[in-house]
N, C-alpha and C positions, 0 to 999 in steps of 0.2 A: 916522955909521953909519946904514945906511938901515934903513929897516923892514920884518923879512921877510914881511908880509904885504901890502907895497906893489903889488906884482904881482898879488895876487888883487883888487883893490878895481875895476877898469880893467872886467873883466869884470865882476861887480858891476854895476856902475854901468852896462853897455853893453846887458846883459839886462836892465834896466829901464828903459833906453831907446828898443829895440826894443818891448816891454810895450806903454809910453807912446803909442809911435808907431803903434803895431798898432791901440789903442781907440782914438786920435785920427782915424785913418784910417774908423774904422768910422764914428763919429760923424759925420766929414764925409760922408761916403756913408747915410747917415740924413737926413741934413739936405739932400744934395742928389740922391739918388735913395731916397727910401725906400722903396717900393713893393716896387721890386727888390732891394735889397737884405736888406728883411723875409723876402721870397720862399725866397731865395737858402739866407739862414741858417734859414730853418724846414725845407725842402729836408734840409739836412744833418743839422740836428738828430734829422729824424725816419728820416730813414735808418738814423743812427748808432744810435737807438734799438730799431727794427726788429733788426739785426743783432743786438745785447746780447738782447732781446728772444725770439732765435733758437738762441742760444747757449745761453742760460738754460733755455730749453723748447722740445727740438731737434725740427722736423716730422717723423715718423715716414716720411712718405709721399716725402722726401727723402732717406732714410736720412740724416739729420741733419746733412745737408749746409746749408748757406745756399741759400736760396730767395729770387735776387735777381727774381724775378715780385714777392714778398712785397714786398723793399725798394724795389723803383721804385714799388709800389704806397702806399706810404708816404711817399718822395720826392716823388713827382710830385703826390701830394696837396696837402702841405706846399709847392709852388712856386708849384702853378696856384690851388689854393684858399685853404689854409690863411695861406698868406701874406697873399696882398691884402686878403682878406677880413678878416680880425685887424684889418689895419688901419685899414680905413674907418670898422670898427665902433666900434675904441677912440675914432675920428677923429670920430665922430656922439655916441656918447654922452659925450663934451664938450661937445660943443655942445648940445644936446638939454638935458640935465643939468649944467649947471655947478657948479663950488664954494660958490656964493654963494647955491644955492638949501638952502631947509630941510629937513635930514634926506633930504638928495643922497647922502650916502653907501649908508646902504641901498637906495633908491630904485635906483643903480645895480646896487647887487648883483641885486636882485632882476630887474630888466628882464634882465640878463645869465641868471641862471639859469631863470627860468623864458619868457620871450620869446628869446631866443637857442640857447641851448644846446641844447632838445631835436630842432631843426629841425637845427641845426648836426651833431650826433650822428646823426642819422639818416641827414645825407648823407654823414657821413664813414664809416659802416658801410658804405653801398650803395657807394660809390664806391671803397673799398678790398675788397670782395668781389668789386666787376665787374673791377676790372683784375687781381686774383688770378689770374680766371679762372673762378668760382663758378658764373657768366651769371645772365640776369635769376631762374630760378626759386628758385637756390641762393640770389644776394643777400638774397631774400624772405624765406624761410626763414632764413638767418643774424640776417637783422634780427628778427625773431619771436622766436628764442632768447636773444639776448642782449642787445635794447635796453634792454630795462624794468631790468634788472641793470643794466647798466652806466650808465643814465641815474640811477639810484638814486644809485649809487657817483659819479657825479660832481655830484652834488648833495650827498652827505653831506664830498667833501673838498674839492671847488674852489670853494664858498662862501666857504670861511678863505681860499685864496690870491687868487680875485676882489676879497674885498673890500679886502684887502692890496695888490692891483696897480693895481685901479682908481680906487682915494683916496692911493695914498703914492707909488704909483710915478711919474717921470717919464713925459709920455706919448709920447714917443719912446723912452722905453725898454721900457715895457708888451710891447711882442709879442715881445722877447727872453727878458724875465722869466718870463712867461708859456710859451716857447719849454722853457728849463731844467726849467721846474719841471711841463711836461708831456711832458718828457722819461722822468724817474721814472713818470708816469699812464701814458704813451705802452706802457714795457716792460712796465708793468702788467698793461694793458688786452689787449695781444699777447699773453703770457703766460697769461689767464686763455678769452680765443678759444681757443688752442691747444690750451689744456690741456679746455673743450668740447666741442672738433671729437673728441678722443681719444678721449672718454666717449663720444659718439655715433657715433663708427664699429664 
């Protein structure tokens, strides 16, 4: 007598083989184009965020339509900077700071949030303001309003995930990790602009 749940196990077993084969893929493409492929999935990720980001706290001046200026301005960030860059960085502060030196762990955290970050936030303000559309005197003024804020805020929560990503995480997986979990910052951060620009108009 067979078993009637024989049939479902084929599938089963086929969508975790797909799974399997999907991260294997990535990894290879990590290991044999990383650069682009960092790019590629930071690209998406920050689009994807954007849109959620959009939905959640709809532009007024869109009538609350999706503002794909916003999302390429997020995309394009995420491809041509945020990607590469991520990874050289994670790629230096290896080398620079190894495992084997003393009280490397902080050391790292620190170099990242106070020598990286606030440079890093500040071109990502300017450079998502100017392809918005804001132009150079608007970007100015956006940054004026909301860097010290939002430099604050990623100081008080990506301390905990830095120091998490840059001591435990594989470092070929760092700018994914990192990707996800600034995914959440990402609709945050969009969210709290938005909801700024409202008050001041």
């Amino acid at each position: 007598m067979s078993d009637p749940n024989s049939k479902q196990r084929p599938k089963k077993d086929s969508n975790d083989g797909l799974l399997t084969q999907a991260f294997k893929e990535y990894v290879r493409l990590l290991a044999e184009r990383p650069v682009i492929t960092k790019s590629i999935t930071n690209s998406v990720i920050s689009a994807f965020g954007n849109i959620v980001s959009q939905l959640l706290a709809p532009d007024p001046t869109t009538g609350g339509k999706i503002n794909w200026r916003s999302v390429f301005a997020y995309s394009s960030f995420g491809f041509l900077v945020n990607g590469p860059l991520i990874h050289h960085f994670y790629a230096y502060v290896e080398r620079v700071l190894p495992k084997d030196k003393p009280n490397v762990a902080i050391k790292r955290v620190l170099f990242d949030r106070f020598v990286f970050a606030p440079p890093f936030l500040l071109l990502f303000l300017y450079y998502v303001a100017i392809v918005e559309g804001a132009g150079q005197a608007g970007a100015v003024k956006k940054i004026k309003e909301t860097y010290w804020l939002i430099l604050k805020l990623n100081w008080a929560v990506w301390s905990f995930v830095q120091y998490f990503n840059m001591n435990y995480v594989p470092l070929k997986f760092r700018t994914i990790f990192g990707n996800l979990c600034a995914l959440v910052w990402m609709i945050s951060i969009s969210v709290l602009r938005r909801r700024m620009a409202v008050k001041q108009s």
